[in-house]
N, C-alpha and C positions, 0 to 999 in steps of 0.2 A: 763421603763427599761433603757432607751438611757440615763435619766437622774438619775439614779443611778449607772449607768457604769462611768459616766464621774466622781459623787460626788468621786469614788473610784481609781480615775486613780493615786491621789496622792497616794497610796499603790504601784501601780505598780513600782512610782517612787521608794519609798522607798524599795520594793522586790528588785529591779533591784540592787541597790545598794550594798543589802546584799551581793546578789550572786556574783557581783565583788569583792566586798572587802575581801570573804571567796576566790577567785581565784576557784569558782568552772567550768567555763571553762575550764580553767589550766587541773584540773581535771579529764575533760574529753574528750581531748584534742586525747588520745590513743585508746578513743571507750565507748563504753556506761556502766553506772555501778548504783547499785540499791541505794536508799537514803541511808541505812543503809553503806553503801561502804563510801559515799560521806562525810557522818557524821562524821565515825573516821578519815578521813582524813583531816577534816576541822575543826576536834574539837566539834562537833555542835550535835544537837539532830537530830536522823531519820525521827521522826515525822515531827518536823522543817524544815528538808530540804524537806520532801517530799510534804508538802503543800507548801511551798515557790517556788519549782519548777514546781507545778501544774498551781497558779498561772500566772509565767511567761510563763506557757506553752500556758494559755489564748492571749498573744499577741505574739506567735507565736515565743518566745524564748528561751524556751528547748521542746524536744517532748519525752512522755512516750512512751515504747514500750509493747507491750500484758505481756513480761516477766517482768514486774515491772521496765526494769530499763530506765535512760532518756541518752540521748545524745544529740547533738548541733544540733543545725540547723543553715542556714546560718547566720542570724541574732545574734546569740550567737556567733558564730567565732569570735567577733569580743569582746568580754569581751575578748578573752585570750591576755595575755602581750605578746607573742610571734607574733601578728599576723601583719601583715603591716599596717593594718587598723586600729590597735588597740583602742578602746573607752572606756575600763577598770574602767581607773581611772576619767575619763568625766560622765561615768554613777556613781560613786562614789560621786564626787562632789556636783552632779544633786542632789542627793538622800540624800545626808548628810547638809555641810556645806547652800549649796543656798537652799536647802527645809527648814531647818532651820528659815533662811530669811526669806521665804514668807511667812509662819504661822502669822506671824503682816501686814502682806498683807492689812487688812482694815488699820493700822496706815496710810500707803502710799497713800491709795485712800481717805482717811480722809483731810489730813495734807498736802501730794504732799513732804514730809518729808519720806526719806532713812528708810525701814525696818530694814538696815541692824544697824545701828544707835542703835535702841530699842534693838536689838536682842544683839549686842555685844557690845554695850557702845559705838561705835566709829566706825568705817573704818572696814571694812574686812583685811584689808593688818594690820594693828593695833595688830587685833585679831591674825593672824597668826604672826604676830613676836611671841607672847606668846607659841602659840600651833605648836609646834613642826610638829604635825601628820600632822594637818589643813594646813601647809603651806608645807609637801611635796608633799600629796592628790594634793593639788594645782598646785603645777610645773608641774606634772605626767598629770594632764586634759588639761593642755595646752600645755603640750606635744604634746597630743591627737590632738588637735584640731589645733594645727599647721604643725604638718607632710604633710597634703598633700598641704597646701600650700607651704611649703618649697619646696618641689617635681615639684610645676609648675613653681614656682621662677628660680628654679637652669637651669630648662630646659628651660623657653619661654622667658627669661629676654637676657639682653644682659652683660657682664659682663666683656669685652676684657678690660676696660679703668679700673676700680676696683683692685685695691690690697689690701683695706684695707675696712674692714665693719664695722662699729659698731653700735649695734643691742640696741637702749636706751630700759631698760625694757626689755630684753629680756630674764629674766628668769634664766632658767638653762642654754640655748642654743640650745633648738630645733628648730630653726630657721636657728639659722647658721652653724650648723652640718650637716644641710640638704644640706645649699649651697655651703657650704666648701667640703662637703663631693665629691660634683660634679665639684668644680672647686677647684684643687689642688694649685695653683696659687695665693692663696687669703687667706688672715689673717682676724681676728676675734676677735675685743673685744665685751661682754657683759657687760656692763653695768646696775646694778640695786641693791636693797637696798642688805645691810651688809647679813642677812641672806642668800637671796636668793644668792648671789653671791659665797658665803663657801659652801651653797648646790651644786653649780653650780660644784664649783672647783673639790668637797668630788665625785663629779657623774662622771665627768670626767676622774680623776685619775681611779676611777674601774673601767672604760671601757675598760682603758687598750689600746687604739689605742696612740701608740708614734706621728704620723705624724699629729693624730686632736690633741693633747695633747700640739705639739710643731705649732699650727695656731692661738689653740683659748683660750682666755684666758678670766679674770674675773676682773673688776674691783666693790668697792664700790660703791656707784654711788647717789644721789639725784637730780633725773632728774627737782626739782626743783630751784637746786640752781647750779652743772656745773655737765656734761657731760666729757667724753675725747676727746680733741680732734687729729687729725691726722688720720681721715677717709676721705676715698676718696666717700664713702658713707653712710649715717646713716638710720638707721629703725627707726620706731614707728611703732608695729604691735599690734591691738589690746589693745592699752595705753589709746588714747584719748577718746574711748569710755565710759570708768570710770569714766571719768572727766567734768565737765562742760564747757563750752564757756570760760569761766575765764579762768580756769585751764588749759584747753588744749593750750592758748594762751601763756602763762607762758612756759611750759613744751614745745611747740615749739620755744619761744623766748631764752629759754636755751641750745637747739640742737642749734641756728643759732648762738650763738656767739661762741659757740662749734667749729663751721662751719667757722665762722671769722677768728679763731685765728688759725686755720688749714690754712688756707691760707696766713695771714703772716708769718706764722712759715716756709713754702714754701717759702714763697720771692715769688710768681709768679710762679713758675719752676711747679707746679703740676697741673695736672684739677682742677677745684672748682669742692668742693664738693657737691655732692646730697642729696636730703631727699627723702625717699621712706614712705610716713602716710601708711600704708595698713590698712585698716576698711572696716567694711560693711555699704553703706550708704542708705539715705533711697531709701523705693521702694514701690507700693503700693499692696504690699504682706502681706500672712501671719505671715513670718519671720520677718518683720518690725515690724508690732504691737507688736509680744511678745518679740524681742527686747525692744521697747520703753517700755512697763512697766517693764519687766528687771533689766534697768536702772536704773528707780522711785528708783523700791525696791531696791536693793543692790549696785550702784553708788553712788556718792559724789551728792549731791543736785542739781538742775538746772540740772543735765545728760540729755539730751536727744538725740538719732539717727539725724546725720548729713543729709542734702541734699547735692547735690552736689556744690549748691552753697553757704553754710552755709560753707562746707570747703574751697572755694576759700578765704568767707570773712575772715573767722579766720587766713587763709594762709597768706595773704595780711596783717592782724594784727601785726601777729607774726615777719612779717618782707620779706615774702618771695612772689615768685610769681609759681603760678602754671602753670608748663610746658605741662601737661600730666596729664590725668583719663584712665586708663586701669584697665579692670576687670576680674575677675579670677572665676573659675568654681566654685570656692566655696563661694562664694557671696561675696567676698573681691573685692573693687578697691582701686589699686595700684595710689596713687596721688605722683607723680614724683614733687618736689620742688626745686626750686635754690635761690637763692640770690636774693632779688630782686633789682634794679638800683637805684639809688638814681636820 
């Protein structure tokens, strides 16, 4: 039984999915209601929802009530887009695009060759330039999974010297929304490909907030070839994990002359600038391992979880020296970088 439960957990994945992607949290958000309720609102068959949410009610993510209908449980709270915690569009991701991936799962443990490769011709970031859906799905799960570091950043960081951040790769801007949001004082570029930066701009504008609107802004970006510079700080959060030793070496060697030419463009007169890598590095944890095959499968080839001194060496490659390793609740350490001396 234990091992026909597991063969089945990928469904789970893919239920989990569904019911984000239909917003049925959303749903029931006001209080409990019967499939058949849930269905015309979602579009969907009664039957469909009703087994789908039987299912997830097996791991403890919706609960039936004697009168037919279901509601949230704490677990579920957390599919709705309204909620602080938000994992919506993370459980989406999980369930669509990276489940997708692992289905050639033997290619990777075969080869030591990218699933994601077989699966989409190329790159995941490749594929989402094309698919519209696929690469806002995308922004929206790292939304997700950046919020509460944003949150410990803007509070446990020090930020008095800082006026200007920019975030390489950073998406739409859930990152620096978070820390802008908390220190009013501080401007904001992001940094990242064509698409994602007009998503960024298109997301911003409907927010509708004037004072984030007039911090943070968007630039095009190929964090392999130049960055912007005139930060007083730069991110990499969650970048280099995608990329191999190579790559990551590259994509830091292009923040540093970033970081160069912010400083003669100062003449002297400003702090030198910071790198903040944020990653999770390795540990000898469960989250490690399925990190590391993670990588195999849906990373650029060669990918594999850092040590922490795998990041000194590559730091030191790329040109710079590691000041500082501080680690955050949510298994990210913060590797603090400067310039290194000639």
């Amino acid at each position: 039984m234990q091992l026909l439960q597991l063969a089945g957990m990928g469904w789970i994945s893919r239920s989990l999915s569904v019911a984000a992607r239909l917003g049925i949290a959303d749903q029931l958000a006001d209080g409990p209601k019967t499939p058949a309720e849930l269905a015309e609102l979602t579009d969907s068959h009664p039957d469909g929802v009703l087994y789908l949410l039987r299912v997830l009610g097996i791991v403890g993510a919706f609960k039936e009530n004697e009168d037919g209908t279901f509601e949230l449980t704490d677990l579920s709270q957390q599919l709705r887009d309204d909620h602080p915690q938000s994992m919506r569009y993370w459980c989406v991701l999980g369930g669509e695009m990276y489940y997708d991936v692992w289905r050639d799962l033997l290619t990777t443990v075969k080869t030591g060759k990218p699933a994601s490769r077989s699966e989409y011709g190329g790159s995941i970031y490749a594929y989402m330039d094309k698919d519209t859906d696929a690469g806002e799905v995308y922004d929206k799960a790292m939304a997700d999974i950046t919020r509460p570091a944003a949150a410990e950043l803007a509070r446990d960081f020090d930020f008095s010297r800082i006026r200007k951040v920019i975030d390489v790769g950073g998406g739409t801007g859930h990152l620096l929304k978070g820390i802008l949001g908390a220190h009013s004082d501080i401007e904001g570029v992001v940094a990242d490909r064509a698409d994602v930066a007009e998503r960024g701009a298109k997301q911003l504008a409907e927010e509708g907030d004037p004072d984030m609107g007039r911090r943070l802004s968007f630039a095009e970006s190929d964090f392999f070839e130049e960055v912007p510079s005139g930060g007083d700080a730069y991110f990499l959060k969650n970048v280099l994990h995608n990329w191999s030793p190579e790559s990551s070496v590259r994509i830091m060697q292009t923040v540093r002359k970033a970081m160069e030419r912010t400083v003669e463009e100062s003449e002297g007169l400003a702090p030198e600038p910071v790198l903040f890598v944020i990653e999770p590095l390795l540990g000898h944890d469960n989250a490690s391992a399925i990190r590391s095959l993670f990588q195999m499968v849906v990373c650029e080839e060669g990918t594999r979880i850092r040590s922490e001194d795998d990041m000194r060496k590559q730091a030191a490659e790329a040109g710079f020296e590691v000041r500082s390793i501080k680690n955050l609740s949510t298994e990210h350490s913060v590797v603090e970088c400067v310039l290194a001396r000639d």
